[in-house]
Every structure is written in C-alpha cells, then in structure tokens.
N, C-alpha and C positions, 0 to 999 in steps of 0.2 A: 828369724830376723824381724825385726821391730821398724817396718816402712817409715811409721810416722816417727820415730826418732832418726832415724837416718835425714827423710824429707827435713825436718827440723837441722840437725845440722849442716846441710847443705844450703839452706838458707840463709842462713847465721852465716856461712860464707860469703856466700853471693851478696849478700845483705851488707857487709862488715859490720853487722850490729846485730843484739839480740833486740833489740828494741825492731827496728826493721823487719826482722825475719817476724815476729810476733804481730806486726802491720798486718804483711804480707799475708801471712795464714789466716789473720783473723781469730786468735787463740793467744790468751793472757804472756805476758814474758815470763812469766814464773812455770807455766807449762814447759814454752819452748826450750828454758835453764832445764829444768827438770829431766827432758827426750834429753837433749845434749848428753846430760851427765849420766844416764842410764844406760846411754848406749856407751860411754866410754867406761863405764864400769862391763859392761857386757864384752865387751873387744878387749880390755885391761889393758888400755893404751891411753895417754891424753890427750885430744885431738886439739884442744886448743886450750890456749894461753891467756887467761882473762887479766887487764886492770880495767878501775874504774873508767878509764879513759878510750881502752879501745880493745880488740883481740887481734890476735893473731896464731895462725898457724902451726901448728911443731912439723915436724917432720913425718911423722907417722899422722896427724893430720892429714896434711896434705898427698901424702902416698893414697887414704883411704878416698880422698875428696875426688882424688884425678879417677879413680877406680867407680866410684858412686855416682858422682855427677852425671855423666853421659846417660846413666841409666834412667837418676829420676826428669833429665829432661826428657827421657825419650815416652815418659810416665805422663809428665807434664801435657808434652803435646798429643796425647793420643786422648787426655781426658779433653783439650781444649779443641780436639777436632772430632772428636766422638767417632760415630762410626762411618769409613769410608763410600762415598755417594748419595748420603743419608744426611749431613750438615755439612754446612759449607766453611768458611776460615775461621775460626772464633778465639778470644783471649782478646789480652790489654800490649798493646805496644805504647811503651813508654820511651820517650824521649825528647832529645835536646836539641833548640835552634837557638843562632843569636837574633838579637833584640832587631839587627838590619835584613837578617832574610825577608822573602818578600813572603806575607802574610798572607797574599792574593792566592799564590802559586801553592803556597804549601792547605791554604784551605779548600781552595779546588781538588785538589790530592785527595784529602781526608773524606771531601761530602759525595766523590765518586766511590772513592775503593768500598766505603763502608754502604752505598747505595748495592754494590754486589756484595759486599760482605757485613752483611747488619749487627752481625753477632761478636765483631770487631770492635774494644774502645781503645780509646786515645789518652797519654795523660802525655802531656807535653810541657817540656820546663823551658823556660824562656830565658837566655844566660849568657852573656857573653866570657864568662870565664870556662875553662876546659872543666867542664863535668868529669867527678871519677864514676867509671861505669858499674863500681860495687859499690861505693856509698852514698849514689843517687838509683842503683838500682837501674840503672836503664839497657833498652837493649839497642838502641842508635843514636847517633850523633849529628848534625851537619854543621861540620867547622870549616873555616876557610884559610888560607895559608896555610901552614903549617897543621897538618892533621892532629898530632897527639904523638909522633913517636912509634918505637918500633914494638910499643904492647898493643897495639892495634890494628886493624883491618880495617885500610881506608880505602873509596873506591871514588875517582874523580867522577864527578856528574857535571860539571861544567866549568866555563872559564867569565871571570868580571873581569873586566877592563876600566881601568883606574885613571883617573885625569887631576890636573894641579887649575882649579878652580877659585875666582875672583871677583868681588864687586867692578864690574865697567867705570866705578870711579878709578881704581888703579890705571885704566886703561889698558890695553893691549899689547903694549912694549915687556921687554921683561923688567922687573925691580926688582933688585937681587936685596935689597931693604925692606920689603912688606913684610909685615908682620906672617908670622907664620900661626898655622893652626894646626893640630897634630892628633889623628887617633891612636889612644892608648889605652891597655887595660889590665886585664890579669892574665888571659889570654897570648899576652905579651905585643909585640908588632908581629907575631903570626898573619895576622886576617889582613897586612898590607902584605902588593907586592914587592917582591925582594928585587929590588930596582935601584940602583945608584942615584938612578934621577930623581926618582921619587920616595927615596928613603926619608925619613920620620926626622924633621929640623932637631937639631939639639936642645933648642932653649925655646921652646912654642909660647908665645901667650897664653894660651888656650890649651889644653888638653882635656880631651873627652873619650867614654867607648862608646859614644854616639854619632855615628855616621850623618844620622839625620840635626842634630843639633849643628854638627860641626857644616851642613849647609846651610841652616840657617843663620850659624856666624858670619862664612862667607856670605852670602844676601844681603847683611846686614851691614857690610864693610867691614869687618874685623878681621880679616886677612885672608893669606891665600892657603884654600885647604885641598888633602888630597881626598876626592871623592870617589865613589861607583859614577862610571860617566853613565851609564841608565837613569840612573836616581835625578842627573843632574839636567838630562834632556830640552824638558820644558822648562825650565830655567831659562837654559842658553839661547831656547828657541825666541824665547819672549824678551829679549837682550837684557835680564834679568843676572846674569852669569857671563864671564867669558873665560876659555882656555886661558892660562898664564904660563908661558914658559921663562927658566929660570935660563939668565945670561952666565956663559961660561968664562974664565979667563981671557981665553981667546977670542969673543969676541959672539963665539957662537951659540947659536937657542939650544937647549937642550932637550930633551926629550919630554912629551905634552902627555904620554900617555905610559902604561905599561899592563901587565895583566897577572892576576891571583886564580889560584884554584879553589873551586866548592869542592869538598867532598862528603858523600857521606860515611861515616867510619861506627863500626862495630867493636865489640868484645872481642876478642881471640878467644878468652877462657872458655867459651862455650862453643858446640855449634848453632847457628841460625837458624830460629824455625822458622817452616813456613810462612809462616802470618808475616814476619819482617822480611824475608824474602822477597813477597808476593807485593807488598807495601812500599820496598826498596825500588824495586822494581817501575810498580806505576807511578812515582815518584817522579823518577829518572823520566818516564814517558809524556807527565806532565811539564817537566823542566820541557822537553823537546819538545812543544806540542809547537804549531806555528804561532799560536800566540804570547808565545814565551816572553821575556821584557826585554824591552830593546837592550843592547849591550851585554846580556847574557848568552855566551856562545855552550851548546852544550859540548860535552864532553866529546861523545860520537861528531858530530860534526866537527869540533876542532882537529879530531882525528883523519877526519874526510879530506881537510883544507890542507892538510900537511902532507 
C-alpha cells in the first residue's frame, strides 16, 4: 500500500478540491492528480469523479474513504502530538466566527490555551455566511441560531438575549410606524431569535449582516433595530439608546426582549482530535469565566437557572 497516495486522496476529500488538498500537503497539484490516479489504478476502482468545476465521490469512493479516513487521522494525530509525555498539543485548528462574536473573548481564548499549548496554531476565518467544513477545510464553527442542520455536531455554549432598540428621539412610547432596521445575510435569519416579537420586519429600510452597523443606525435615528442587548448596554446606560416595544392590536406592549443560542458546531465526517477537543473546551471555560459580557448567559448556567 502507497500511504502517500491514499493520504493524497483522502485529502482531495476533505478538501473538495485537488487544489486544496495540494495547499494542504504542500506538494504540487499535478503530484496530488498523479497519488490519486495510481492509487485508483492500483485498487482498479474509480474513486472519484472529476469536472473542471468540482469532484465528487462514486460509490466505491466513498466505501474506501469511510474505511481509510479514520486511519490517516488517527496517522495525523499521533505525528501532530508526537510521542506521549514528551510534547504537549500541537497542529493548526482552523476555524470560523461571525464578524459580531466578541473578539475580546475569543482572543483571551487563543493567547491562553496556546501560552499551555505553543506548538498550537490558529487560522481563523471571519464570516458571517455558514462555512462548508470541506471547502473551507475547517475543523470548528461558532454560529448562532440555527447551527447548520443535521450534518453537524453542534454544541450550545451559551445564550444572547435580544432587544428592539431606538434613538430617545422616538421616545419611549411604542410606534408601531418607525422605520425598521433588519439583520440579514446569507446565514439567513438563523443568528436572530425565533421570536414573534422580534421576528425580522418585512420591508426594513435598512438591511445589514452587521449587528454592529445596524447600532449605529439606531444611534443615529434611523430606526428601530433588533440588537445583542450586551452590545447595546452602554448606550442605554448613557440615554444614548432606549428599549422600544412594539404596540399590539389590542392595545398591549409586546415583548422588549427574547433569546438566541451560540453554538459551537463540528464536522461529523470525522472524529475530533484532541487539539479541537481541548480548545472546544477552554473556550466554553472562557465563555463562563466571571468576566464574561454582560448579557451573555452561558450554556451551563442557563441550564443551572432552569
């Protein structure tokens, strides 16, 4: 058996590109073609399906992928953790946040785990559309609302709480007339919560997938938007911002706030090494620490309160 073609095509998987898998290795793309095709000459099977535009799998492909895969990651992690008691976490965790997670929280995260784990790096892609975890290659996510579906492994780490925010020129009454302002993206209205009250206006002035623009609209008078009420804190505090509830039929306010989940979510197709485990993890520890940001409830503690 031929590792380095095998490794090559298992790559070109996980990759959905020979271009990618040939990144990845660090080895020309006419090599990686090359492993591919000798090893499906060697097995006398076609493992994959090439156009100019993309591959895909045949069947006997993927029979061999499910059967291979496990092994070179288990290849993988024993060369990125070398030998046991002797080095400590090492490899590249790649992954995806949107443009409003907090930057604070998540660099706290990285400049500790990797102060115990130096031999750890980071690439992280910044994105508010749902990442595919094979043609961005990554091995975590942290989406809000809606995770990604049932080809995933998502794991809640905390709870935002949402408010319907306004310039103090509207005043404090409800005006079921204010212009609206609306986040939107490719992500979809996943990352609001799934709330009646505070479901996404039909016809917005405004539409953004910037949490943080869309407060500076509100700031600025341009209508009433639905915020992270952490984000919006010292705003309000400075009467810079006020709650806005919207009047109902009847007479009555409706509801000023509601709540979304963080999660972070994985591959399925693989198992999780170590290194994202262990990262997953003190993540989760930094989301909880006590200096977490106001209005972010973590996960375990929402569970505590229930």
């Amino acid at each position: 058996m031929d590792l380095n073609a095998t490794l090559a095509f298992v790559t070109v998987v996980e990759c959905g590109a020979f271009s990618g898998a040939a990144r990845l290795l660090d080895i020309p793309r006419s090599t990686v073609s090359a492993r591919v095709a000798a090893l499906e000459a060697h097995l006398g099977v076609v493992l994959l399906r090439r156009t100019t535009r993309r591959i895909a799998l045949t069947d006997d492909g993927r029979a061999y992928y499910e059967r291979v895969a496990p092994a070179i990651a288990a290849l993988r992690e024993a060369e990125d953790q070398g030998v046991p008691g002797v080095s400590a976490l090492a490899g590249s965790i790649r992954m995806s946040v949107p443009f409003d997670f907090s930057f604070e929280a998540l660099s706290e995260a990285i400049v500790s785990f990797r102060a115990a784990h130096p031999g750890i790096r980071f690439d992280i892609l910044v994105d508010d559309s749902v990442s595919d975890f094979v043609d961005d290659n990554l091995d975590m996510a942290i989406r809000g609302g809606n995770p990604g579906g049932d080809h995933v492994i998502a794991r809640r780490i905390a709870s935002f709480s949402f408010g319907r925010f306004v310039n103090p020129a509207y005043g404090k009454a409800a005006m079921p007339d204010a212009p609206q302002l609306a986040f939107k993206s490719r992500a979809a209205p996943a990352a609001l919560p799934r709330s009646a009250a505070l479901a996404p206006p039909a016809h917005p002035v405004v539409a953004t997938n910037s949490f943080a623009l869309l407060k500076q609209l509100a700031l600025k008078g341009a209508g009433v938007a639905v915020l992270p009420e952490h984000a919006c804190e010292p705003e309000v505090a400075r009467g810079e911002l006020v709650r806005w509830a919207l009047a109902t039929p009847a007479g009555k306010s409706s509801p000023t706030s509601s709540q979304a989940g963080l999660y972070l979510v994985y591959p399925s197709r693989r198992e999780l090494s170590p290194r994202v485990k262990a990262f997953s993890d003190h993540l989760v520890n930094t989301l909880e620490a006590p200096a977490e940001a106001p209005g972010v409830v973590s996960a375990s503690r929402s569970r505590q309160r229930r």
